[in-house]
C-alpha positions, 0 to 999 in steps of 0.5 A: 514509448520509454520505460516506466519511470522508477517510483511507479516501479518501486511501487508496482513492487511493493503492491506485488508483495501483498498477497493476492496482488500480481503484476496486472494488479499491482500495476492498475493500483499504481496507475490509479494511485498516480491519478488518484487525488492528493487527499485519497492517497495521503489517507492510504498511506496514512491508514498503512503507518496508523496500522502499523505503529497503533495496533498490538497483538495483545499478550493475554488475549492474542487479540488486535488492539489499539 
């Protein structure tokens, strides 16, 4: 068998960046997500830019916020 293709790499480290997540881990993720159906893995990486781009820390409170 050849090598892994390069997206599913890219992927594999990125995952492994998340705390907690190791190579088995990051590589059964990948694996999932690339049979997952389509709607699923739009709506993770949807969840992952909402988080980032809709939620603050507030500056008088120190809570999350939206």
């Amino acid at each position: 068998m050849g090598s892994t293709p390069a997206p599913i790499e890219r992927l594999i480290t990125a995952l492994k960046r998340l705390p907690g997540i190791g190579e088995k881990s990051a590589t059964r993720l990948s694996f999932y997500l690339l049979g997952a159906p389509d709607a699923v893995v739009r709506e993770l990486g949807e969840a992952i830019e909402r988080l980032k781009h809709e939620i603050v820390l507030c500056q008088i409170c120190f809570d999350l916020t939206d």
